[in-house]
Backbone as a printed PyTorch tensor [residue, N CA C, xyz], in Angstrom:
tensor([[[ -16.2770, -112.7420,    2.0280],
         [ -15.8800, -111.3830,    2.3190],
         [ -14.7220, -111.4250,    3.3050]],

        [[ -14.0210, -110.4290,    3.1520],
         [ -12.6030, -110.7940,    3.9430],
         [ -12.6600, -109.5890,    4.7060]],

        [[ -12.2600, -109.9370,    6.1380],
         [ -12.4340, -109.0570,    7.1040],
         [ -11.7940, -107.8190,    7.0060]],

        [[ -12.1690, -106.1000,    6.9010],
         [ -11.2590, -105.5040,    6.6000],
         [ -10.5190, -105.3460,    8.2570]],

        [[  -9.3800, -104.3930,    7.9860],
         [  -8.4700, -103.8990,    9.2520],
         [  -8.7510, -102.5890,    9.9100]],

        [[  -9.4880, -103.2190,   11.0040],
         [ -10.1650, -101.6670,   11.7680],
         [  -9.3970, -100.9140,   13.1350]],

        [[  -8.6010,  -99.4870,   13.1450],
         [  -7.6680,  -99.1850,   14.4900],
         [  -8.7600,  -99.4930,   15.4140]],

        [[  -7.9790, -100.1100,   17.0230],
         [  -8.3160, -100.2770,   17.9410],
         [  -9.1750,  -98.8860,   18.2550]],

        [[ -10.4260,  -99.5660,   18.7620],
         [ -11.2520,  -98.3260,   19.0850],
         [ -12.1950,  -99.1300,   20.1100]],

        [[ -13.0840,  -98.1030,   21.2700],
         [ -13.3620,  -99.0240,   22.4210],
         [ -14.9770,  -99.0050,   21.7460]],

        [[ -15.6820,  -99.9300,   22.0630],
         [ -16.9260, -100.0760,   21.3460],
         [ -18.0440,  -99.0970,   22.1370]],

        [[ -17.5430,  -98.8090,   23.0030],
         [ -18.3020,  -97.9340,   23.6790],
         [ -18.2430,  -96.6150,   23.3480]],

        [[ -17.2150,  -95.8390,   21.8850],
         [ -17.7200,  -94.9480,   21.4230],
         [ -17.9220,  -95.0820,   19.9250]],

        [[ -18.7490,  -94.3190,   19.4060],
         [ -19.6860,  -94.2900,   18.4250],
         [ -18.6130,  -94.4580,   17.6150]],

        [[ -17.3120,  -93.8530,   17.0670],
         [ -16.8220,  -94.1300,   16.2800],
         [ -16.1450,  -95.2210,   16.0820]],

        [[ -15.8790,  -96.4390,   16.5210],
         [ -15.8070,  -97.9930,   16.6310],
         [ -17.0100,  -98.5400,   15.7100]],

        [[ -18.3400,  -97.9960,   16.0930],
         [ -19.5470,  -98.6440,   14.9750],
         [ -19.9090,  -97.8510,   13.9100]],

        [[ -19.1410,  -96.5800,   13.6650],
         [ -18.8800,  -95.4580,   12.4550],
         [ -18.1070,  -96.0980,   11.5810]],

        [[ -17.0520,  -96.9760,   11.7780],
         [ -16.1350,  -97.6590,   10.8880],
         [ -16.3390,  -98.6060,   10.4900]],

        [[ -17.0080,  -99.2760,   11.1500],
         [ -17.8890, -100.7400,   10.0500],
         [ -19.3440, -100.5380,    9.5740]],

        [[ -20.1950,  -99.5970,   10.0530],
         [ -21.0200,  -99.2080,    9.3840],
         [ -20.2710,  -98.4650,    8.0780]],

        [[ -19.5960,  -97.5820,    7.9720],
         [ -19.0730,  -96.9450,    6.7570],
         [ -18.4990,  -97.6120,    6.0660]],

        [[ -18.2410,  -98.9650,    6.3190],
         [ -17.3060, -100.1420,    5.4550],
         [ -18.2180, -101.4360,    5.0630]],

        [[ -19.4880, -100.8160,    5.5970],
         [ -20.6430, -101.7390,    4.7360],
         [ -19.8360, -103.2010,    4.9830]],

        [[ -19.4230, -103.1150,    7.0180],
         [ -18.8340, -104.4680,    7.4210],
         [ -19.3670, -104.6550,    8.8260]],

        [[ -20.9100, -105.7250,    8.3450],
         [ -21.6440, -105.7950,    9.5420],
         [ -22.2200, -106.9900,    9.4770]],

        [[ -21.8190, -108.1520,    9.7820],
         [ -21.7300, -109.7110,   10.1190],
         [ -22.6050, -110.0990,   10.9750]],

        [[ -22.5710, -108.9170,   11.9380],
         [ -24.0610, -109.3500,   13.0970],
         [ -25.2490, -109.4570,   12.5360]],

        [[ -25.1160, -108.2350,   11.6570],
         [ -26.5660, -108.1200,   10.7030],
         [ -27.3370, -109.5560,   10.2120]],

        [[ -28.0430, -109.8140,   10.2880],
         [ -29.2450, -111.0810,    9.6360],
         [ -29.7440, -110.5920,    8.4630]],

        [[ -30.1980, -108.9020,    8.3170],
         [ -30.8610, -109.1450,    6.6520],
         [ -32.4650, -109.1290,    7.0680]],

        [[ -32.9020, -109.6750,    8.1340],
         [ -34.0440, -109.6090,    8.4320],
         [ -34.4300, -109.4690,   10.0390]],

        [[ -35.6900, -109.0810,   10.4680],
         [ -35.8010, -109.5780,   11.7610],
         [ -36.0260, -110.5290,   11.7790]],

        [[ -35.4860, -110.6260,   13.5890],
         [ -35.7070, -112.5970,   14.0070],
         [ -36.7330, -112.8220,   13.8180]],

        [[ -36.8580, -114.5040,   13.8500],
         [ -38.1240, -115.2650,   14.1200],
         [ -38.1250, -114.6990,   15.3080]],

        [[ -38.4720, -114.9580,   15.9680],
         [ -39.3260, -114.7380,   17.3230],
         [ -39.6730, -113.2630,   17.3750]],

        [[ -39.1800, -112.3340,   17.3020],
         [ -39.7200, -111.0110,   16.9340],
         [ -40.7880, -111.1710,   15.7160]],

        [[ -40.4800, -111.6720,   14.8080],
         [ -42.0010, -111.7430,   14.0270],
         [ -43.6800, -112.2670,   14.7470]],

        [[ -42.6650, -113.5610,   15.1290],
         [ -43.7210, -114.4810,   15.8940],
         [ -44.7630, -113.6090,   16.8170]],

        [[ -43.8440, -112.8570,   17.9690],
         [ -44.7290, -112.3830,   18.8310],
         [ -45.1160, -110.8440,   17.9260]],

        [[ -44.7800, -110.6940,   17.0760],
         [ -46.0190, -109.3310,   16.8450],
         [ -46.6700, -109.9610,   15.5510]],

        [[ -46.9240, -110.9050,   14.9700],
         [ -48.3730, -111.5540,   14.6590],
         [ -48.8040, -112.2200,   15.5290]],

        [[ -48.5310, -112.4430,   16.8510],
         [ -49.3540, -112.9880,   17.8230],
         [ -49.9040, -111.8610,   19.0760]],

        [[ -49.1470, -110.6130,   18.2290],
         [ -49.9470, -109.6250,   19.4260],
         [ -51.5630, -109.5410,   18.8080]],

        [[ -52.4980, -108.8480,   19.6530],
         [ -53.7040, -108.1170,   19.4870],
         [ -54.2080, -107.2170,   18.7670]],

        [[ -52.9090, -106.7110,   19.1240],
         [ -52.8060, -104.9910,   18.1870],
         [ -51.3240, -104.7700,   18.0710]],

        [[ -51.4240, -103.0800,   17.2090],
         [ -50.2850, -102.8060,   17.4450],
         [ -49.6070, -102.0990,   18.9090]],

        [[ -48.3330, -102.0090,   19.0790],
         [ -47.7990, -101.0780,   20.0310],
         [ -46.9270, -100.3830,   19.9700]],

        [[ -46.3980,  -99.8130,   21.0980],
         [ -45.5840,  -98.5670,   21.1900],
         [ -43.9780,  -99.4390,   21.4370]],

        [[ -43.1240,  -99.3110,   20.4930],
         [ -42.0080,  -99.8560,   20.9500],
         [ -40.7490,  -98.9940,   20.8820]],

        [[ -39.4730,  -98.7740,   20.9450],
         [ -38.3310,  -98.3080,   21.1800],
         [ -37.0930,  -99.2870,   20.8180]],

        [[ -36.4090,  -98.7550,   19.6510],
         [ -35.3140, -100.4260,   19.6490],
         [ -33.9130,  -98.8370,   19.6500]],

        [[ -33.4110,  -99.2390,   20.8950],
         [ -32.1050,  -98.8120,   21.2980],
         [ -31.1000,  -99.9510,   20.6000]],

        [[ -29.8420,  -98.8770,   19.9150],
         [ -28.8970,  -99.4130,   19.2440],
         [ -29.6050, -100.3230,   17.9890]],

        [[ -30.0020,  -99.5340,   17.4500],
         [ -31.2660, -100.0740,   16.0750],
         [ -29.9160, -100.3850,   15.2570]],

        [[ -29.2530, -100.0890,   15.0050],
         [ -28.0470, -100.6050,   14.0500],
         [ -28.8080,  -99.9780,   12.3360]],

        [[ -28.6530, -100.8290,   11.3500],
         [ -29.3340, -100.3060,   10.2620],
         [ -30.7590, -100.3820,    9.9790]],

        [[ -31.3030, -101.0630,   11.5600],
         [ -32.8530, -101.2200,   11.4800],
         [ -33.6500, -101.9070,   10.8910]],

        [[ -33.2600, -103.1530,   10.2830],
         [ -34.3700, -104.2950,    9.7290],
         [ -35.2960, -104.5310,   11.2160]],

        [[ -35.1090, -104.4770,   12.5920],
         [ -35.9980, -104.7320,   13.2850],
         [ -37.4290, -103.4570,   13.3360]],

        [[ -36.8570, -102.0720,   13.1110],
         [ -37.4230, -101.3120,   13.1290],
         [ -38.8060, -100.8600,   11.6070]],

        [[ -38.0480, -101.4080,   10.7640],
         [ -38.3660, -101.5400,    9.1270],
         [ -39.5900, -102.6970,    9.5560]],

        [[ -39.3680, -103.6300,   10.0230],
         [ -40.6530, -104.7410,    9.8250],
         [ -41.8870, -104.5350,   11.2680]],

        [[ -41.4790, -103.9950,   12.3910],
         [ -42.5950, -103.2220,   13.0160],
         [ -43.0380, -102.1390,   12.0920]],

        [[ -42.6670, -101.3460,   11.7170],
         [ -42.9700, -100.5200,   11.1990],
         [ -44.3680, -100.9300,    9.9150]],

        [[ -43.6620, -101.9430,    9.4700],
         [ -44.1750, -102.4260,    8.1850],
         [ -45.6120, -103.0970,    8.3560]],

        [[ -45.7720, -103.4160,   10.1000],
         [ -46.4630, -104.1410,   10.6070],
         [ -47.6850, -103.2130,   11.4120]],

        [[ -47.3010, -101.9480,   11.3940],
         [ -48.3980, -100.8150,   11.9020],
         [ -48.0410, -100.4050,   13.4170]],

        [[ -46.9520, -101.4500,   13.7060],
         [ -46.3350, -100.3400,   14.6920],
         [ -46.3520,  -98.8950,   14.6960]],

        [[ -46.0290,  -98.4470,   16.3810],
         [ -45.4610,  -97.2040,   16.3560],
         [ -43.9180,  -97.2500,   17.1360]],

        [[ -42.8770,  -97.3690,   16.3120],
         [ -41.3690,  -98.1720,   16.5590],
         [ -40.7080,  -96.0870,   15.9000]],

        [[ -39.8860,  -96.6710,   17.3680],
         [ -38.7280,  -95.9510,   16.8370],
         [ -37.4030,  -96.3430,   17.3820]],

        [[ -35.8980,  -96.3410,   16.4690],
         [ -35.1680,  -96.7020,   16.1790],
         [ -33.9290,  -95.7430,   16.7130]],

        [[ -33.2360,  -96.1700,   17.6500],
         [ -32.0100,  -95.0090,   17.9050],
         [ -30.5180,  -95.4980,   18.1510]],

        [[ -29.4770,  -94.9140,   17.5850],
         [ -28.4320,  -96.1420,   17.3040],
         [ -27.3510,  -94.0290,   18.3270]],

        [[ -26.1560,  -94.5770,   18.5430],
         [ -25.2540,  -93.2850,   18.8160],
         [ -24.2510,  -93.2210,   17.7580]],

        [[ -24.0100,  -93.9700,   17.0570],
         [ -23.5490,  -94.1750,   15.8450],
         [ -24.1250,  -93.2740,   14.5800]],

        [[ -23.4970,  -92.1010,   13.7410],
         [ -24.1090,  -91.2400,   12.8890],
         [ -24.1840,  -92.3110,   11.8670]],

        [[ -23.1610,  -93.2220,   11.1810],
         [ -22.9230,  -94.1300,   10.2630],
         [ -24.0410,  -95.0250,   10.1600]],

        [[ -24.4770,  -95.5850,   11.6340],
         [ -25.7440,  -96.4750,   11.0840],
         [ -26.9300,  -95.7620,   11.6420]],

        [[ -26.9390,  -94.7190,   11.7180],
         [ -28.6230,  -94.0170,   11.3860],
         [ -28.1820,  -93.9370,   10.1910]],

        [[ -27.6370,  -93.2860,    9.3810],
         [ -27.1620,  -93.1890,    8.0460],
         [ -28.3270,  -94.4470,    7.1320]],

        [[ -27.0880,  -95.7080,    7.4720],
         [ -27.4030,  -96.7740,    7.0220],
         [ -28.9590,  -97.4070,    7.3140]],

        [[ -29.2240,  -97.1540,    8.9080],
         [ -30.3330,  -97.8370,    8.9920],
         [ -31.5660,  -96.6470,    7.9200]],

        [[ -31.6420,  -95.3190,    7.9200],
         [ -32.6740,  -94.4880,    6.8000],
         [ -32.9100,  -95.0040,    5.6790]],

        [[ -31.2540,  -96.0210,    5.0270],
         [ -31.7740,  -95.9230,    3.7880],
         [ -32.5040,  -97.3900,    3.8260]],

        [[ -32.1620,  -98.1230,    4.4440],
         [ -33.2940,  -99.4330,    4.8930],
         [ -34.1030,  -99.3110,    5.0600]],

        [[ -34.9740,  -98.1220,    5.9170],
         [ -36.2400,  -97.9070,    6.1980],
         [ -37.2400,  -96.9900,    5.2420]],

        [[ -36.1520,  -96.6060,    3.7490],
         [ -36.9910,  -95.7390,    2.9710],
         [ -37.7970,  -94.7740,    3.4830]],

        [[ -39.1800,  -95.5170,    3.4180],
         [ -40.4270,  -94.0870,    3.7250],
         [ -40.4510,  -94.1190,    5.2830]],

        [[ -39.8750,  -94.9360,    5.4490],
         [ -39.8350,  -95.0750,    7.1380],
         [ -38.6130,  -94.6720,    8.0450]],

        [[ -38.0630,  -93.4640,    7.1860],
         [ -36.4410,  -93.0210,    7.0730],
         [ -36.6590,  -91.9900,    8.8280]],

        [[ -37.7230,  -91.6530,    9.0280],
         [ -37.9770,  -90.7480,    9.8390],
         [ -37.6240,  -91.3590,   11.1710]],

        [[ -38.3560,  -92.8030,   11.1540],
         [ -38.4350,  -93.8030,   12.7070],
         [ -37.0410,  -94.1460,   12.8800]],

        [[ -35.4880,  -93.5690,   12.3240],
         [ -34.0690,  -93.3150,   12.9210],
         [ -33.7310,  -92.3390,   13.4350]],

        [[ -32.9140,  -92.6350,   14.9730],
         [ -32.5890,  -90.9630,   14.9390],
         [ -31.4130,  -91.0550,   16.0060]],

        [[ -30.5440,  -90.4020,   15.8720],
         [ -29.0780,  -90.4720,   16.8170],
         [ -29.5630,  -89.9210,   18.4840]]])
């Protein structure tokens, strides 16, 4: 994939991560949550109450979720709540700007 050409924009406002979320150009992304985030919530007890600030398109939020968490997901970016809803399907609700 070849990097597209994005105007200088400061990352500290939302529309900097509006333009590569909308260009379906996100390299940080893994595709999954980490190991070690898996690790420690099959090694928790139970479930819990968590919060993932700057959820991006939310595979971390999608697999608590999936896991009986109670996770919610908040990005300042409209583009990747966008993106992260349609990742989370029935779990479209646990995004929110």
């Amino acid at each position: 994939m070849s990097t597209p050409s994005f105007p200088k924009r400061d990352p500290a406002d939302a529309a900097f991560w509006d333009l590569r979320y909308e260009a379906d150009f996100t390299p940080w992304e893994a595709g999954i949550a980490p190991r070690d985030l898996r690790d420690f919530v099959m090694a928790s007890p139970a479930p819990r109450s968590v919060l993932v600030p700057g959820c991006g398109s939310a595979r971390d939020v999608r697999f608590l979720a999936a896991a009986g968490w109670e996770v919610l997901g908040l990005d300042f970016s409209p583009a990747a709540v966008a993106a992260a809803r349609k990742v989370l399907g029935s779990h479209a609700g646990r995004a929110r700007q």
